[in-house]
N, C-alpha and C positions, 0 to 999 in steps of 0.2 A: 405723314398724312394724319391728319385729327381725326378722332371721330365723327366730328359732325360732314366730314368732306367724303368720307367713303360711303362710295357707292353702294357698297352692300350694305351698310346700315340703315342710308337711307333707306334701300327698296324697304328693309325688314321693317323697317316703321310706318312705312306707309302701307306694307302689308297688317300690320297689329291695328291700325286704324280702318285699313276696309274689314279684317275679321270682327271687329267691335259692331261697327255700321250695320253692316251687310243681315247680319239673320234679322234684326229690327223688323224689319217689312216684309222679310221673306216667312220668317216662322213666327216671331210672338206674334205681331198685329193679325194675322190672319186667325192663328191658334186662341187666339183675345176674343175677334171679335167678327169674325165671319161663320156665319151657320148655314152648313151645307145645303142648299133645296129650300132654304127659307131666307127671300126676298126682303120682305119686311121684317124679321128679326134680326138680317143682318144690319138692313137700313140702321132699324131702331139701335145697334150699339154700336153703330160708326157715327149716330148724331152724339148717342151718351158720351161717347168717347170722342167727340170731335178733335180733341190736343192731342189725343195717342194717333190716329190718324194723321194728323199733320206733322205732326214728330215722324211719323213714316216717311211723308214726302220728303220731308228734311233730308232725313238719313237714305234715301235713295238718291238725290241730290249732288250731297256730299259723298256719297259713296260711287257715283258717277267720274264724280272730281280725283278724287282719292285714286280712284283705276285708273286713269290717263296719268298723274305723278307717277303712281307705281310703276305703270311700263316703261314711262319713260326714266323714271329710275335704273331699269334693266337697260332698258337700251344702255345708255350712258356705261352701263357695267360690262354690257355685254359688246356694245360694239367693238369690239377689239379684234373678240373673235371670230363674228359673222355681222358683216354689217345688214346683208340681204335676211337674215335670221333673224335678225333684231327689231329690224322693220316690222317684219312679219307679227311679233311678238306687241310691238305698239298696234297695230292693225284689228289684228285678231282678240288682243288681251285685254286693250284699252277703247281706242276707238269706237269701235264696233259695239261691244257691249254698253259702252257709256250713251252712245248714241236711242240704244234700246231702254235703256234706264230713262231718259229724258223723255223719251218718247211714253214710255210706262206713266211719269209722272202728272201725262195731262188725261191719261185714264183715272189716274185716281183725283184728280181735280175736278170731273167731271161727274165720280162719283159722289164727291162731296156736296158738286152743285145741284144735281137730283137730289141727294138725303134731306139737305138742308130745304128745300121747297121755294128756290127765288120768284119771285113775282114774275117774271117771264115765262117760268112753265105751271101757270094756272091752269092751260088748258088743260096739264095732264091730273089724272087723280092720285090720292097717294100709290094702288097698287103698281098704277103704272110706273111713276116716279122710282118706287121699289122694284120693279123688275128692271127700268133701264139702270139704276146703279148698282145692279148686279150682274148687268151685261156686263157692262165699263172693269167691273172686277175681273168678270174672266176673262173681255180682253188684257187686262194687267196679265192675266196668269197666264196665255197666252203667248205675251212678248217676253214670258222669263223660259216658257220652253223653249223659245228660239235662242234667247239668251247661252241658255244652257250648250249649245251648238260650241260657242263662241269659248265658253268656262272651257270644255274639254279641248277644241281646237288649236288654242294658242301654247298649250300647254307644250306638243309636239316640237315647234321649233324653241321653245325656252327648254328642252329637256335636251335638245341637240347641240344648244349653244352650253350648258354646264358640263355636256359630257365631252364637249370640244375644250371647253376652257381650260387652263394651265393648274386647276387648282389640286389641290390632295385626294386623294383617292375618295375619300368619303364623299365627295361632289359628286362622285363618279356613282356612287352607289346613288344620292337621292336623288340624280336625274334619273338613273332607271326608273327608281319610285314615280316621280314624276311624268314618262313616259306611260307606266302605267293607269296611274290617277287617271291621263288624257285619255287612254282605253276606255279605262272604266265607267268616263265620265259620259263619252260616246252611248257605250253598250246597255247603260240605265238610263236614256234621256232624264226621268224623271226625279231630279236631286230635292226639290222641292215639294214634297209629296201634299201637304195642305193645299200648295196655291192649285198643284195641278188636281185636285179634286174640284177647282172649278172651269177645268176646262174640259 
């Protein structure tokens, strides 16, 4: 079997591609350019920053995409073991979350379309303009604490399928890790501590 045909390779690399993606939107851009309690200053540096911002949707996007290959990466590796497990793992790991990513992304479109001032919303003033794209934020940071549901959930049946799998012992230990991570990830909903400061 080559390298490019193993399954675990695969997953690993489309795992190193959503770890790249993934904090983008979640930590710098917020950390860049959202200020807490202040509407209008957040506005004013998601206009300054209008390319870092969209490089966010980008990379929420792509990082949607990226989480549907990856599980089903697993699957492919894992169905062997548990096919009802593996599903699970597409459902909860990929699906689900990506569906919320997508759904995220036309909150921040909609941020954008307040900041910028289109001719359609003359009625509103700038403050208002500014308080609605700061709604539109916390709903963003709203559908990643749900999100967050979904990070620690899927984790459970991918920790059952490695500690089922045929492989070396060492498997054996990082799915406990794995099992735990799932705990853990439960018992702090709050892994994003910036976005959920605007919820």
């Amino acid at each position: 079997m080559t390298s490019t045909r193993n399954p675990g390779r695969v997953a690993g690399l489309w795992y190193l591609l959503l770890v790249i993606l993934g904090p983008l939107r979640l930590m710098y851009i917020p950390n860049k350019l959202f200020v807490d309690g202040n509407p209008a200053a957040t506005a004013s540096n998601v206009a300054a920053h209008e390319w870092l911002f969209r490089f966010g949707i980008a990379a929420d996007l792509g990082g949607a995409v990226v989480l549907i290959f990856l599980t089903l990466a697993f699957y492919r590796l894992f169905s062997g073991v548990d096919k009802d497990l593996a599903v699970m793992v597409v459902i909860f790991g990929g699906v689900m979350p990506s569906l919320l990513y997508f759904v995220g992304v036309v909150d921040d479109l909609a941020t954008l379309t307040f900041v910028r001032g289109a001719d359609f919303l003359s009625a509103f003033d700038k403050p208002q303009r500014d308080a609605l794209a700061m709604l539109f934020l916390r709903l963003y940071a709203q559908g990643i604490v749900i999100n967050e549901i979904f990070w620690g959930l899927w984790l459970f049946p991918f920790g059952v399928l490695v500690m089922r799998s045929r492989s070396a012992w060492s498997w054996r230990r990082a799915a406990s890790s794995i099992c735990v991570a799932a705990v853990s990830a439960r018992s702090e909903p709050r892994a994003c501590e910036r976005c959920a400061e605007f919820s």
